[in-house]
PyMOL CGO cylinders between C-alpha atoms (Angstrom):
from pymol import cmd
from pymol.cgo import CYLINDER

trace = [
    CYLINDER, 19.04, 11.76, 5.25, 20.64, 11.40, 8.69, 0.3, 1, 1, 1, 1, 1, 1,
    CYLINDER, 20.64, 11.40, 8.69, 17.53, 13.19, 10.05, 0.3, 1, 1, 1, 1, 1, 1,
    CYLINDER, 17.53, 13.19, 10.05, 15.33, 10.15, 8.80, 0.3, 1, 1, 1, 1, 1, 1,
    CYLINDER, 15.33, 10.15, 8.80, 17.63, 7.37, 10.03, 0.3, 1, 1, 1, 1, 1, 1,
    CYLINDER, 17.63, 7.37, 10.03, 18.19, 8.60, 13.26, 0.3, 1, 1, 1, 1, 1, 1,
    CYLINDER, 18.19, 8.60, 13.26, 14.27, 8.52, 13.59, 0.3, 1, 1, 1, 1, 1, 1,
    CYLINDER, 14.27, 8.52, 13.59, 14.37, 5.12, 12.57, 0.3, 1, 1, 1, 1, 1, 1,
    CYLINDER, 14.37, 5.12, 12.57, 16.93, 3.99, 15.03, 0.3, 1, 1, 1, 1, 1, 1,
    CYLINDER, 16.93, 3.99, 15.03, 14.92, 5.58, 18.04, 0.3, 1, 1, 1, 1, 1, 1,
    CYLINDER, 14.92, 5.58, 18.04, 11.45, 4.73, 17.05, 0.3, 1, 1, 1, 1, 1, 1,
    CYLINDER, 11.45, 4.73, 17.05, 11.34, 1.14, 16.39, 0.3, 1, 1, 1, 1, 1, 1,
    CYLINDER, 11.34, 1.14, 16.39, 7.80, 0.38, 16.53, 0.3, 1, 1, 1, 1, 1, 1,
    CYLINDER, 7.80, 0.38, 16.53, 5.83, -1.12, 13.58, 0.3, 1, 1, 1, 1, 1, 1,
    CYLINDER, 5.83, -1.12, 13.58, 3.22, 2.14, 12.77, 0.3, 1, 1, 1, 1, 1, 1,
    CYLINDER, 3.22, 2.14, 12.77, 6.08, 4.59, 12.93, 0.3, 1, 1, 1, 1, 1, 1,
    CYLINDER, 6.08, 4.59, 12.93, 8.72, 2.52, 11.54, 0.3, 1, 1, 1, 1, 1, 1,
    CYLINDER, 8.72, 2.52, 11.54, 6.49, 2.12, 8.49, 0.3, 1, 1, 1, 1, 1, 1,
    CYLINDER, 6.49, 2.12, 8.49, 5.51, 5.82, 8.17, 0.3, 1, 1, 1, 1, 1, 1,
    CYLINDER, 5.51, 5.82, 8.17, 9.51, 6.75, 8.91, 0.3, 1, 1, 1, 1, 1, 1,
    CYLINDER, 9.51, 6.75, 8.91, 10.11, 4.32, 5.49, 0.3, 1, 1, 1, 1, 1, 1,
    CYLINDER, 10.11, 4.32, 5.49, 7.50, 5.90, 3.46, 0.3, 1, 1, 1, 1, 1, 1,
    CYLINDER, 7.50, 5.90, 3.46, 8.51, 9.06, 3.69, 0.3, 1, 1, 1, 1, 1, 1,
    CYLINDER, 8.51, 9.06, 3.69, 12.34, 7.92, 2.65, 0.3, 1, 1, 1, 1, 1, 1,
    CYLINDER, 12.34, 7.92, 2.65, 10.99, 6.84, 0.03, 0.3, 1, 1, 1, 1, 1, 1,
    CYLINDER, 10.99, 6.84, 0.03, 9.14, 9.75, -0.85, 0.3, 1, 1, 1, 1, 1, 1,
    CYLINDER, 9.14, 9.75, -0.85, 12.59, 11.73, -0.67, 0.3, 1, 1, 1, 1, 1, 1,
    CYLINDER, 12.59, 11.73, -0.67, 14.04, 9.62, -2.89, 0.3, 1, 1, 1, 1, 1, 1,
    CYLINDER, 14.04, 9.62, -2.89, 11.31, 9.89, -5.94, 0.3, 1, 1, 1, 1, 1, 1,
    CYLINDER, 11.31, 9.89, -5.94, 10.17, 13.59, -5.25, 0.3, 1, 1, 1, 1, 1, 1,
    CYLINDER, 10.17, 13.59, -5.25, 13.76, 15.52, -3.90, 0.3, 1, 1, 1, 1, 1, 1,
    CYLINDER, 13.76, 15.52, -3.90, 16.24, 12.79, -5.65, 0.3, 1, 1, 1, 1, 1, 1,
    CYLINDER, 16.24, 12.79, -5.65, 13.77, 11.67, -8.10, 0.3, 1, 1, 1, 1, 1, 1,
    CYLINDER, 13.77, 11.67, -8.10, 15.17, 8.33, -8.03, 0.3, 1, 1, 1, 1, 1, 1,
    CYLINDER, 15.17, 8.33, -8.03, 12.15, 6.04, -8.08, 0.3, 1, 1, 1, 1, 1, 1,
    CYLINDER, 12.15, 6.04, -8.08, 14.45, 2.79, -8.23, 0.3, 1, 1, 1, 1, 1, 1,
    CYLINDER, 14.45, 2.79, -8.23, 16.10, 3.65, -4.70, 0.3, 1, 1, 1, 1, 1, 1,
    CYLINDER, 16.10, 3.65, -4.70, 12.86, 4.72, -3.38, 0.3, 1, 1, 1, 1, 1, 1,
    CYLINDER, 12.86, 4.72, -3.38, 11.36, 1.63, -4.14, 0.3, 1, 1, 1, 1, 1, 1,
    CYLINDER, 11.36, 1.63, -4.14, 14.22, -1.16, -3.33, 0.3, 1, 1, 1, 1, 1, 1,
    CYLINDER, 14.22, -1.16, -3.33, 15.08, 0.26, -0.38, 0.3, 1, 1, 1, 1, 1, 1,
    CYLINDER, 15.08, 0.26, -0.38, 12.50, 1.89, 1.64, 0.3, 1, 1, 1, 1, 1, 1,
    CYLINDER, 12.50, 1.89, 1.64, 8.94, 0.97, -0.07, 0.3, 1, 1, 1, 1, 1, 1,
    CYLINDER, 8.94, 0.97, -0.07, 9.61, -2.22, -0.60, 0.3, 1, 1, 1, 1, 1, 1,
    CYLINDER, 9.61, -2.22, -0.60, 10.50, -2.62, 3.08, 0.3, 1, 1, 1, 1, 1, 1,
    CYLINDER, 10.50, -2.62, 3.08, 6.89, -2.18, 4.27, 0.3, 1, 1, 1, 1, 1, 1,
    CYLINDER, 6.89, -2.18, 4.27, 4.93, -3.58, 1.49, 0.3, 1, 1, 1, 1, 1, 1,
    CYLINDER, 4.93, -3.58, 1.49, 7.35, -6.99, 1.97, 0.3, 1, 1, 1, 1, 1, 1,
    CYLINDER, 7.35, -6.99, 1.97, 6.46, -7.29, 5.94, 0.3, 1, 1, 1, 1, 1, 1,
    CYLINDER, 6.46, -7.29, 5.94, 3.13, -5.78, 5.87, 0.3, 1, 1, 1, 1, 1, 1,
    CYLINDER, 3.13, -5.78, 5.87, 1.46, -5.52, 2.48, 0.3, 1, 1, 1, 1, 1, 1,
    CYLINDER, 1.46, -5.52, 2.48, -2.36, -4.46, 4.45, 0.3, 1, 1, 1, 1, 1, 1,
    CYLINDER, -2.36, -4.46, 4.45, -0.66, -1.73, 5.92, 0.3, 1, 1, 1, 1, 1, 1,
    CYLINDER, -0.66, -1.73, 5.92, -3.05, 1.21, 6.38, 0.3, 1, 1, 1, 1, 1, 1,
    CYLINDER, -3.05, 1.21, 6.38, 0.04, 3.55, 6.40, 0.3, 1, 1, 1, 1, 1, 1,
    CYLINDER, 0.04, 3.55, 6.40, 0.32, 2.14, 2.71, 0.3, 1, 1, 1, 1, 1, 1,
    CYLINDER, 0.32, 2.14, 2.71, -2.93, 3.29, 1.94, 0.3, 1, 1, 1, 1, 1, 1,
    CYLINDER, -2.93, 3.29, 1.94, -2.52, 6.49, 3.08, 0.3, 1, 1, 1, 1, 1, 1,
    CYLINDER, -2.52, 6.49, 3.08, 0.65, 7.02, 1.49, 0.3, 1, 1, 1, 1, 1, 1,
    CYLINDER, 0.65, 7.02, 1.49, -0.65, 5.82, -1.94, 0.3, 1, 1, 1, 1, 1, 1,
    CYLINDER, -0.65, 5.82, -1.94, -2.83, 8.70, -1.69, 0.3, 1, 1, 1, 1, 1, 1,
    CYLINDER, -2.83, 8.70, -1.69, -0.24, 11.40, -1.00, 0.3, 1, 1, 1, 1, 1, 1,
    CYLINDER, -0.24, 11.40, -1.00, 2.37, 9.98, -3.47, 0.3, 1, 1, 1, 1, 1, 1,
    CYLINDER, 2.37, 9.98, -3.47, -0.56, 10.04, -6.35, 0.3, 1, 1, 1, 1, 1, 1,
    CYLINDER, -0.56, 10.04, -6.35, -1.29, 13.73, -5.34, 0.3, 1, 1, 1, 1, 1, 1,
    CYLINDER, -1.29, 13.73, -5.34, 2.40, 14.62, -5.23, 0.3, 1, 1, 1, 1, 1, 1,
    CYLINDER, 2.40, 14.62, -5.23, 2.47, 12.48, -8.62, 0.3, 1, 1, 1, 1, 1, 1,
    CYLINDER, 2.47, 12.48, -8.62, 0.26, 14.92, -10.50, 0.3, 1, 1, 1, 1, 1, 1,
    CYLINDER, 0.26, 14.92, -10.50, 1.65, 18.04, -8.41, 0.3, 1, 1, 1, 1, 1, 1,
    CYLINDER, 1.65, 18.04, -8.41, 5.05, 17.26, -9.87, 0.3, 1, 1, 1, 1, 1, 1,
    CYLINDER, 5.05, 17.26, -9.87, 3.59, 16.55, -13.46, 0.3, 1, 1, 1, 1, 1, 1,
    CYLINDER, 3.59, 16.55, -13.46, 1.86, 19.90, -13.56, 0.3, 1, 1, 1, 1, 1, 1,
    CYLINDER, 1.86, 19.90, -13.56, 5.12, 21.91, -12.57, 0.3, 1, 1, 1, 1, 1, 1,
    CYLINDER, 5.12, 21.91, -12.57, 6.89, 19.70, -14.97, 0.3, 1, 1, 1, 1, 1, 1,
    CYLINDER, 6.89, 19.70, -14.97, 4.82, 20.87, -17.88, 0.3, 1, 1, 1, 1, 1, 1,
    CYLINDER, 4.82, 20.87, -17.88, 4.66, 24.51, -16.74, 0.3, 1, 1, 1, 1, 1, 1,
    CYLINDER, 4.66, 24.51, -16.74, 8.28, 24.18, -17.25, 0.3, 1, 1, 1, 1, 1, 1,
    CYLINDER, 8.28, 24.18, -17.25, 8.60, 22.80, -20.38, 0.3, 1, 1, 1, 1, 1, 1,
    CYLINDER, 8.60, 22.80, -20.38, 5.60, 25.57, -21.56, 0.3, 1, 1, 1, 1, 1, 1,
    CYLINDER, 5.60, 25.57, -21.56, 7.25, 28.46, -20.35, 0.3, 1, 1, 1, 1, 1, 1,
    CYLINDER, 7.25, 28.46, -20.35, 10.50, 27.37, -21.78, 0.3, 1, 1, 1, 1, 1, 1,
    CYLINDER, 10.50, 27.37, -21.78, 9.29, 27.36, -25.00, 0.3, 1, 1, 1, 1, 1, 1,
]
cmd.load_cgo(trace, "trace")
C-alpha cells in the first residue's frame, strides 16, 4: 500500500487525511480481508479524532454496500461449488 501512504504523507489535511484512512481500511477488510488491521489501524484513526466525521458517514454507507456485495459472491461460491 505504498500508493496510499505516500498520499497520506503529501496530503495532510483533515477531509482528505480521513478519506485517505478509510479507504486503507477498506483494503484491508475487502482485498486482505483482515477486518482486525482495518479497524486498529486505519478506522479507528478517524473515528478516535473525529467521531462526527461526515466522511464516516459516507463511508458507512459504501462499506455496508460492499458488505452485502461480498456476501452475495461469497454464497454464489459456495452454491456453485456444490
Amino acid at each position: 500500500m505504498p500508493e496510499f501512504e505516500s498520499l497520506l504523507s503529501r496530503f495532510t489535511e483533515k477531509p482528505i487525511a480521513e478519506d485517505i484512512l478509510l479507504q486503507m481500511g477498506s483494503y484491508y477488510l475487502f482485498i486482505k480481508d483482515d477486518l482486525t488491521t482495518a479497524y486498529r489501524q486505519f478506522w479507528s484513526k478517524v473515528i478516535s479524532e473525529n467521531p462526527d466525521s461526515e466522511r464516516l458517514k459516507v463511508c458507512n454507507i459504501s462499506v455496508i454496500v460492499a458488505s452485502y456485495i461480498y456476501i452475495y459472491r461469497c454464497s454464489l461460491s459456495t452454491y456453485s461449488s456444490s
